[in-house]
ZARO-149456 format. One record per residue (C-alpha): residue number from 0; residue in one letter; x, y, z. Coordinates in Angstrom, 3 decimals, padded with zeros to 6 digits. Last residue first. Layout:
<nulums>
<nulum i="NUM" aa="A" c1="X" c2="Y" c3="Z"/>
...
</nulums>
This chain:
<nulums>
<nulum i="222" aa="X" c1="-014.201" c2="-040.575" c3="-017.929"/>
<nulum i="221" aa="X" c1="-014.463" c2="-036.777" c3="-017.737"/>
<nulum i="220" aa="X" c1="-013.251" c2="-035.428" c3="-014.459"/>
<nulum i="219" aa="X" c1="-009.673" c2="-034.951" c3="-016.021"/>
<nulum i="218" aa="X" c1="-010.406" c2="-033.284" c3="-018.723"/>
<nulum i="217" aa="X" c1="-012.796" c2="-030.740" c3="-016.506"/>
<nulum i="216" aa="X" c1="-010.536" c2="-030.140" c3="-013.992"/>
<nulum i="215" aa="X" c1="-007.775" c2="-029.401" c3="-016.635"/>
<nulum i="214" aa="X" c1="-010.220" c2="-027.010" c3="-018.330"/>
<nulum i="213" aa="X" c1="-011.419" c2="-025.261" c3="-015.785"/>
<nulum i="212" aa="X" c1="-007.671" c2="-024.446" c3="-014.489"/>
<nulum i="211" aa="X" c1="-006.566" c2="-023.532" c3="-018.038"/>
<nulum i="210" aa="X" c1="-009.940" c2="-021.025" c3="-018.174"/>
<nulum i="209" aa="X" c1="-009.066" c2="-019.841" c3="-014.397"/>
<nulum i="208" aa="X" c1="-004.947" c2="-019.429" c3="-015.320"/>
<nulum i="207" aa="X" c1="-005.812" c2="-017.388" c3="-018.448"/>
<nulum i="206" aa="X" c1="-008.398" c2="-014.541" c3="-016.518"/>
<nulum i="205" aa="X" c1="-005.491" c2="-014.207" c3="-013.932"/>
<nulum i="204" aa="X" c1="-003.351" c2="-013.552" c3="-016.405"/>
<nulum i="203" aa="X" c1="-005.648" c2="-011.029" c3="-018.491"/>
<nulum i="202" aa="X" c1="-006.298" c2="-009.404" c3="-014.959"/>
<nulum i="201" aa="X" c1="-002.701" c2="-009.046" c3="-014.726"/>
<nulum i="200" aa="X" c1="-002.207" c2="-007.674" c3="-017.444"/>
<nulum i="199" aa="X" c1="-004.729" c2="-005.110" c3="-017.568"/>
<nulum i="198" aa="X" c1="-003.301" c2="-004.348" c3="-014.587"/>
<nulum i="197" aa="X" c1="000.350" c2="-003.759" c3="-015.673"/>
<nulum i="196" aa="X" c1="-000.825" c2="-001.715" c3="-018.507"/>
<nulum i="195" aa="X" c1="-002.651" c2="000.676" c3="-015.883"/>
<nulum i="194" aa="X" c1="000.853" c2="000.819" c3="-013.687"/>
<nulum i="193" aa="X" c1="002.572" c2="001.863" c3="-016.923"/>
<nulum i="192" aa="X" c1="-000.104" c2="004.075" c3="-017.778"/>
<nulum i="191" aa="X" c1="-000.073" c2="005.645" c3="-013.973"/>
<nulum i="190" aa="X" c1="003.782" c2="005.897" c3="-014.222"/>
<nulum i="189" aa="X" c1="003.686" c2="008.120" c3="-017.183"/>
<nulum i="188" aa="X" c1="000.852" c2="010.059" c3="-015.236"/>
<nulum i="187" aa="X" c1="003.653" c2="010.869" c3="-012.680"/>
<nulum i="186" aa="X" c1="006.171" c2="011.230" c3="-014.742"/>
<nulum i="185" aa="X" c1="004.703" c2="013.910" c3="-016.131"/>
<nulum i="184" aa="X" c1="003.931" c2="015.514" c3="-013.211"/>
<nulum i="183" aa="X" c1="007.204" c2="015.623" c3="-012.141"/>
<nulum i="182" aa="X" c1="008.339" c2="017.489" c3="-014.975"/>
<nulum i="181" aa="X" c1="005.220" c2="020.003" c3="-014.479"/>
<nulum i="180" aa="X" c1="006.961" c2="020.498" c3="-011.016"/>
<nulum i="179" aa="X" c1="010.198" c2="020.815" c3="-012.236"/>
<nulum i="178" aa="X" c1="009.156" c2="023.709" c3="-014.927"/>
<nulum i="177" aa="X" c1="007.104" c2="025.511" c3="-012.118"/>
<nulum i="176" aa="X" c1="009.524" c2="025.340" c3="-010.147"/>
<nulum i="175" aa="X" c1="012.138" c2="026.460" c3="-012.951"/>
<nulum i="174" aa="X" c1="009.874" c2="029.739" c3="-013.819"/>
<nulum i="173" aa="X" c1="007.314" c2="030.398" c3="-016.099"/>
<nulum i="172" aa="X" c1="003.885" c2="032.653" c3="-013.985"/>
<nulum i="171" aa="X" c1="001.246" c2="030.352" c3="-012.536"/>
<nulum i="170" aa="X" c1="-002.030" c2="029.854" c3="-013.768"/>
<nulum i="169" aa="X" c1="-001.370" c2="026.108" c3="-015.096"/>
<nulum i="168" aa="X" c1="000.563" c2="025.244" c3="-011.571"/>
<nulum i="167" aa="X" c1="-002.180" c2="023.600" c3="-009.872"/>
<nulum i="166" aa="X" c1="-003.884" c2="022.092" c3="-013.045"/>
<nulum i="165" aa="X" c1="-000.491" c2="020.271" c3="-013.908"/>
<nulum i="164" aa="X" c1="-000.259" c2="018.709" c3="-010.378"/>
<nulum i="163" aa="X" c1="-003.767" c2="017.562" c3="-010.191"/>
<nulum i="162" aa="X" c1="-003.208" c2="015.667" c3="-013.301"/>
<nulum i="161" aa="X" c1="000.279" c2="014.395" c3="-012.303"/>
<nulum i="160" aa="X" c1="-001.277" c2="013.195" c3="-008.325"/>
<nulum i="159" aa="X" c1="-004.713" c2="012.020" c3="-009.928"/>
<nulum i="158" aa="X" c1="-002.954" c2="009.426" c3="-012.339"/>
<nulum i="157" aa="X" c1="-000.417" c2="008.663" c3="-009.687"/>
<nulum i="156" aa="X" c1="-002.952" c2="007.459" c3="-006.981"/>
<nulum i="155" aa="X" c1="-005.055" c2="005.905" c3="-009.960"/>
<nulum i="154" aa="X" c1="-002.326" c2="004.055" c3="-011.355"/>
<nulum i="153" aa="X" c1="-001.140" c2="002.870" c3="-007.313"/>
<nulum i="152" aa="X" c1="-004.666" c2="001.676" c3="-007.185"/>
<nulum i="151" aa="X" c1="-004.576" c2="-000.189" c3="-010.641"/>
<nulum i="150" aa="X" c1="-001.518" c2="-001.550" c3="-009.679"/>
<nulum i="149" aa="X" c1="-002.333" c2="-002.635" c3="-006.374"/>
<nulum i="148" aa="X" c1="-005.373" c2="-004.177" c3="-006.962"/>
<nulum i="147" aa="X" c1="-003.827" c2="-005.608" c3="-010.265"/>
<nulum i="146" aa="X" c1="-001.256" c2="-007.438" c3="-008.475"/>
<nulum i="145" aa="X" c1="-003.991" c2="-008.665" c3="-005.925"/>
<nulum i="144" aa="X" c1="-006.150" c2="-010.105" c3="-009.020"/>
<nulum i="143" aa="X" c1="-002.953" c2="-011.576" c3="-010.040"/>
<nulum i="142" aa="X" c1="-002.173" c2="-013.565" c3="-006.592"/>
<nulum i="141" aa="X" c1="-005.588" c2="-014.953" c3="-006.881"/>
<nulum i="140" aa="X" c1="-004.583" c2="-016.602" c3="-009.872"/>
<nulum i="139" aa="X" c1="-001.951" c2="-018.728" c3="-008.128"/>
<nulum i="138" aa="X" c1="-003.946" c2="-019.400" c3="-004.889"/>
<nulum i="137" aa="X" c1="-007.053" c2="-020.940" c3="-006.678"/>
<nulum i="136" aa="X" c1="-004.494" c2="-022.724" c3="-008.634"/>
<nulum i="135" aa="X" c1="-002.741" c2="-024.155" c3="-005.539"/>
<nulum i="134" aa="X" c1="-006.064" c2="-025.284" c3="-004.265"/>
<nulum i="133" aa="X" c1="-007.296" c2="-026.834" c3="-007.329"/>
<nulum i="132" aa="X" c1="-004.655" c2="-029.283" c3="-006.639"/>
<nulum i="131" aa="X" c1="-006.587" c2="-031.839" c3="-008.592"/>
<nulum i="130" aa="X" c1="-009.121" c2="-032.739" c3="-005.785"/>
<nulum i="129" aa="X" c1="-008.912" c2="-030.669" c3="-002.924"/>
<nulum i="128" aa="X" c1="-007.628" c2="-032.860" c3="000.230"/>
<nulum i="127" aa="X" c1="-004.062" c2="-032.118" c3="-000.761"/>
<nulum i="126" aa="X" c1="-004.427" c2="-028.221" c3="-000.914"/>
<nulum i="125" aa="X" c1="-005.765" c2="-028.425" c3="002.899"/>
<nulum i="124" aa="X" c1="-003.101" c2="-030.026" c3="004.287"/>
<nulum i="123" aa="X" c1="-000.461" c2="-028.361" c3="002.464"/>
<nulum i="122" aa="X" c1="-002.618" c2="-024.950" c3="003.761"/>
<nulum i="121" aa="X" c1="-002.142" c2="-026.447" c3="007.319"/>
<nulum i="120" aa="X" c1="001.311" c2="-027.441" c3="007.501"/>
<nulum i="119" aa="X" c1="001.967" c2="-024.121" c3="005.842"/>
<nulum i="118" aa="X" c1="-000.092" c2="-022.004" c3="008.533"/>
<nulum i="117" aa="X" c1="001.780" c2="-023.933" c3="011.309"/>
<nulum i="116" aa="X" c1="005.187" c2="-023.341" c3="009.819"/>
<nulum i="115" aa="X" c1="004.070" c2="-019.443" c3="010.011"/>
<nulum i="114" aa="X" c1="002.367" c2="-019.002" c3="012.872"/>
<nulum i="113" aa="X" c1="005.551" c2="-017.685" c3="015.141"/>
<nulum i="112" aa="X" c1="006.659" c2="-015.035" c3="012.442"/>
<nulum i="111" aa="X" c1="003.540" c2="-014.591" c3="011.259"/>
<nulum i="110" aa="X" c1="002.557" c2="-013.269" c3="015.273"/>
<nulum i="109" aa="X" c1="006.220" c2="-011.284" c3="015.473"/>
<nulum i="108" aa="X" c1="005.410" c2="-009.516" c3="012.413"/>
<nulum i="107" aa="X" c1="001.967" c2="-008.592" c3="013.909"/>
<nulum i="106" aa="X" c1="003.855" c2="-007.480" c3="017.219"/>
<nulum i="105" aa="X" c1="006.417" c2="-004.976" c3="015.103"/>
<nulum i="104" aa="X" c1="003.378" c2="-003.941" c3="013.483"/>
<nulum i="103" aa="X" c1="001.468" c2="-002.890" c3="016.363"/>
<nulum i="102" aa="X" c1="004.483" c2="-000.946" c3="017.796"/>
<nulum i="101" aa="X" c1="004.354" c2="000.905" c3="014.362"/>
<nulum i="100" aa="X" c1="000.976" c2="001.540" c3="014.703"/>
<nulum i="99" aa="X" c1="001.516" c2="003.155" c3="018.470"/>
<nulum i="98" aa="X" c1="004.165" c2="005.409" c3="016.750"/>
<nulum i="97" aa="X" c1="001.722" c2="006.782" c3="014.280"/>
<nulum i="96" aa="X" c1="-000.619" c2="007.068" c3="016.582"/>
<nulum i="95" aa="X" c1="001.686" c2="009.175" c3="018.817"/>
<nulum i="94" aa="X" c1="001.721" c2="011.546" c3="015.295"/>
<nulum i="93" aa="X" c1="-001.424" c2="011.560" c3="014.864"/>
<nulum i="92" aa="X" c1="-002.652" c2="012.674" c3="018.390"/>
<nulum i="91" aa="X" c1="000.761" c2="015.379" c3="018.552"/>
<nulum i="90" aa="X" c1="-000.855" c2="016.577" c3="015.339"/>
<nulum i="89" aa="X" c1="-004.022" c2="016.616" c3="016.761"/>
<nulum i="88" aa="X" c1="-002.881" c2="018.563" c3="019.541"/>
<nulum i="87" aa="X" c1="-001.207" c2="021.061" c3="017.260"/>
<nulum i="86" aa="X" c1="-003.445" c2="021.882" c3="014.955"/>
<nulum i="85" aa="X" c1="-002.194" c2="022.717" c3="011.200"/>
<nulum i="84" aa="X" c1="000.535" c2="025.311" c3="010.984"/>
<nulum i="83" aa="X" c1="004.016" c2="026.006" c3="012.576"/>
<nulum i="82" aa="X" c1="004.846" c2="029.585" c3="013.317"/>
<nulum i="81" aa="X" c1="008.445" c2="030.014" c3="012.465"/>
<nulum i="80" aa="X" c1="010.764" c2="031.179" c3="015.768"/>
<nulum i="79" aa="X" c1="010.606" c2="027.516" c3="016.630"/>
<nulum i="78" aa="X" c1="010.144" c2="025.378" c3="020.266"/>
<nulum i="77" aa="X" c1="010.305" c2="021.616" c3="020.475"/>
<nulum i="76" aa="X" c1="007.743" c2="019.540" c3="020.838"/>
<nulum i="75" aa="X" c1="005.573" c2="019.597" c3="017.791"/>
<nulum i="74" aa="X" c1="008.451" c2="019.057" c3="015.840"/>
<nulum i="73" aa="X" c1="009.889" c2="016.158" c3="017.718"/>
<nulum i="72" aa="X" c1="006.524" c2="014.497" c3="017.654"/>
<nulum i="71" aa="X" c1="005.928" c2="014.951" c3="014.029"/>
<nulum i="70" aa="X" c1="009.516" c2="013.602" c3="013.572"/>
<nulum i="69" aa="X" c1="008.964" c2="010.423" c3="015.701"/>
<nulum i="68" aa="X" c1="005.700" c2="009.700" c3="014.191"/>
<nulum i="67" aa="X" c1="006.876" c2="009.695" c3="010.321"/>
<nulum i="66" aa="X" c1="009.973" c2="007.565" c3="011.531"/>
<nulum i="65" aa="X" c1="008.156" c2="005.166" c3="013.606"/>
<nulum i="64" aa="X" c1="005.889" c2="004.481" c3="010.906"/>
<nulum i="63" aa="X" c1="007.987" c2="004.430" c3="008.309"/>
<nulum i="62" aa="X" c1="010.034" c2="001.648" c3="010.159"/>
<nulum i="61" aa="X" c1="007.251" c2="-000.195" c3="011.051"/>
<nulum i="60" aa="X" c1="005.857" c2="000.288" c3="007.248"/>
<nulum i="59" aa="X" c1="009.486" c2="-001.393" c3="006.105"/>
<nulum i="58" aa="X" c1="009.639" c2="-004.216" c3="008.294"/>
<nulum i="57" aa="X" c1="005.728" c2="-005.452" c3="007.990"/>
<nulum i="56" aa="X" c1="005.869" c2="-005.077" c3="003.879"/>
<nulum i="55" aa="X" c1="009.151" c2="-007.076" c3="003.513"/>
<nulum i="54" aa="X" c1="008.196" c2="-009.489" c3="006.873"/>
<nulum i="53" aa="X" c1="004.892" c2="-010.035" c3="004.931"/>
<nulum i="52" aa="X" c1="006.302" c2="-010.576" c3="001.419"/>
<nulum i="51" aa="X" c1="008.705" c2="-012.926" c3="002.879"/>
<nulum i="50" aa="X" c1="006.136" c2="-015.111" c3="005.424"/>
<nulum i="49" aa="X" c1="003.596" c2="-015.630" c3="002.320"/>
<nulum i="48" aa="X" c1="000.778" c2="-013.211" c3="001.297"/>
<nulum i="47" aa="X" c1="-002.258" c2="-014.473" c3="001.643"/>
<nulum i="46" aa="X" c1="-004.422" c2="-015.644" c3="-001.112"/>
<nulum i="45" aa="X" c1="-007.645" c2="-017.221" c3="-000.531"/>
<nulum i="44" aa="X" c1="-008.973" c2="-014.662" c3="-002.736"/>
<nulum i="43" aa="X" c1="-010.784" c2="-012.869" c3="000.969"/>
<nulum i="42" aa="X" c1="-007.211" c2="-012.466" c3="002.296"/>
<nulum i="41" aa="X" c1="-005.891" c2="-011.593" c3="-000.701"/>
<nulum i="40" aa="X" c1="-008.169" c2="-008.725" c3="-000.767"/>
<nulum i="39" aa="X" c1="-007.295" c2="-007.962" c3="002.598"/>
<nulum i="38" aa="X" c1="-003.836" c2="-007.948" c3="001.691"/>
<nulum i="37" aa="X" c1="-004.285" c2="-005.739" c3="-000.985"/>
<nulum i="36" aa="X" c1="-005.951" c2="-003.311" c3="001.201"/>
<nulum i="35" aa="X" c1="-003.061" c2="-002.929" c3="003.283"/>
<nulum i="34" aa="X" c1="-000.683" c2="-001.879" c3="001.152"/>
<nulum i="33" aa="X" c1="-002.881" c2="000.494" c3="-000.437"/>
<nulum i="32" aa="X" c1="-003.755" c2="001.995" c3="002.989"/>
<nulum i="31" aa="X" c1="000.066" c2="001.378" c3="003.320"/>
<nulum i="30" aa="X" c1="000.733" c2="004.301" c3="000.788"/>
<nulum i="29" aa="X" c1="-001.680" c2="006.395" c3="001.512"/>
<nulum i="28" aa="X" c1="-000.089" c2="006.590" c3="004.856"/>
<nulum i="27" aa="X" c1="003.530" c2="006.345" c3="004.116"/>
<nulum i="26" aa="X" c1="003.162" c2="008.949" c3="001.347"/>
<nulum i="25" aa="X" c1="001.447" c2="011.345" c3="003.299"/>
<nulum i="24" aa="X" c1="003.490" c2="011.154" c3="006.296"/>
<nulum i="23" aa="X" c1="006.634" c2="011.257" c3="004.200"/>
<nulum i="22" aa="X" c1="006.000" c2="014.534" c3="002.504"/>
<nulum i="21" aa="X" c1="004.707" c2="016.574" c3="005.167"/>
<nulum i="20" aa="X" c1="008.115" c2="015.213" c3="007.212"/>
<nulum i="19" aa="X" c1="009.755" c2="016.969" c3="003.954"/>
<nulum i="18" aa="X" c1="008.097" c2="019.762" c3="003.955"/>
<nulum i="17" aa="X" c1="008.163" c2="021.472" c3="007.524"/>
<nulum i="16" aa="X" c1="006.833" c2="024.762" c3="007.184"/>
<nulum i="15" aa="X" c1="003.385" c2="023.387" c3="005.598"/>
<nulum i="14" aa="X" c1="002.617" c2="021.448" c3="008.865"/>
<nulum i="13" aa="X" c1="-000.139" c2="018.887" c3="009.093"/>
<nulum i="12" aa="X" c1="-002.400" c2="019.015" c3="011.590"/>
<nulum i="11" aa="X" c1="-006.081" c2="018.554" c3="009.670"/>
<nulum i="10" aa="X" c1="-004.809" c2="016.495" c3="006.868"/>
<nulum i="9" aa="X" c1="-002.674" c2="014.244" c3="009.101"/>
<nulum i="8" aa="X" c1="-005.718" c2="013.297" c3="011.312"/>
<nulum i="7" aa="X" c1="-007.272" c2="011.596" c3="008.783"/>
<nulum i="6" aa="X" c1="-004.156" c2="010.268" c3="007.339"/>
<nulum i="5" aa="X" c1="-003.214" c2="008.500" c3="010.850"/>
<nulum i="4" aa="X" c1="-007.161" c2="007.462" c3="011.238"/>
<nulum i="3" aa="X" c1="-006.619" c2="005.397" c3="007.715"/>
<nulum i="2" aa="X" c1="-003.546" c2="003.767" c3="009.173"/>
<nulum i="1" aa="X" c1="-005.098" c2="002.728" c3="012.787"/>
<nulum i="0" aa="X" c1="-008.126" c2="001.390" c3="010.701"/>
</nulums>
């Protein structure tokens, strides 16, 4: 929620003279709206993600978060001869909530941290009472449906980004911007078919391991 009120506010403060920090905010919190999404999902597949994959994803959006909030508060701070645009209470809001989500992270690392050997005692625990270890394969293809969340997410991000892209500079005059920009958004939409193949097949894989699953539990229920 803290993430998805960051890019609210973003869109109504953000500040066209300062590009790069544009740049990063956006990408760190559409980015880790994805992020976070998948782990809901796993959450609900019975899949969490393990102590690696949530110290990876914990480290790096606390330190994007601290960076993207730090620079919108040092711009908004500090006196320019350029105009900045976008509101600037809201983007001293956004950007302080920024910071605040970062500090949120760093404590929900520190909580798997501490819970971690007690959530594996537990799930062992629980995989051993389920007959067949259809705990571990309820785990293993959940894991692909969260792959494909986030691939066919990320294809749809970068699908609209490239398409968008090429209709915003269609009208405009040849020159090398426009020549880099219809670059990029090539490789963008080359990216969303590479993240749409990577779906597919993950779906397909997910699809496999639930047939073989069935059918192991079902050979070895029959007498």
């Amino acid at each position: 929620m803290i993430t998805i009120a960051c890019l609210t506010l973003h869109h109504y403060s953000y500040d066209l003279t300062d590009i790069p920090t544009l740049m990063l905010c956006s990408g760190t919190y559409v980015g880790y709206i994805v992020v976070l999404s998948g782990e809901i999902v796993g959450e609900i597949l019975l899949a969490p993600l393990d102590l690696v994959q949530d110290m990876y994803f914990g480290l790096l959006g606390m330190g994007l978060f601290a960076v993207s909030g730090g620079l919108v508060l040092s711009a908004r701070t500090k006196t320019t001869l350029i105009p900045r645009t976008g509101d600037h209470n809201v983007a001293l809001f956004a950007g302080s909530l920024a910071a605040l989500n970062a500090i949120v992270m760093l404590f929900d690392l520190s909580l798997a941290y501490l819970d971690s050997e007690q959530y594996d005692d537990d799930a062992s625990v629980e995989n051993f009472s389920l007959p067949w270890g259809i705990g571990e394969a309820v785990s293993a293809s959940a894991d692909a449906y969260i792959d494909a969340w986030w691939s066919a997410i990320g294809g749809l991000l970068f699908g609209a980004c490239g398409a968008l892209t090429l209709h915003g500079w269609k009208d405009v005059p040849f020159c090398q911007r426009k020549n880099h920009a219809q670059a990029a958004a090539v490789c963008s939409l080359a990216a969303a078919a590479l993240m749409s193949i990577d779906a597919l097949m993950a779906l397909c894989s997910a699809n496999k391991d639930d047939i073989s699953t069935r059918s192991k539990s079902t050979r070895r229920a029959s007498p």
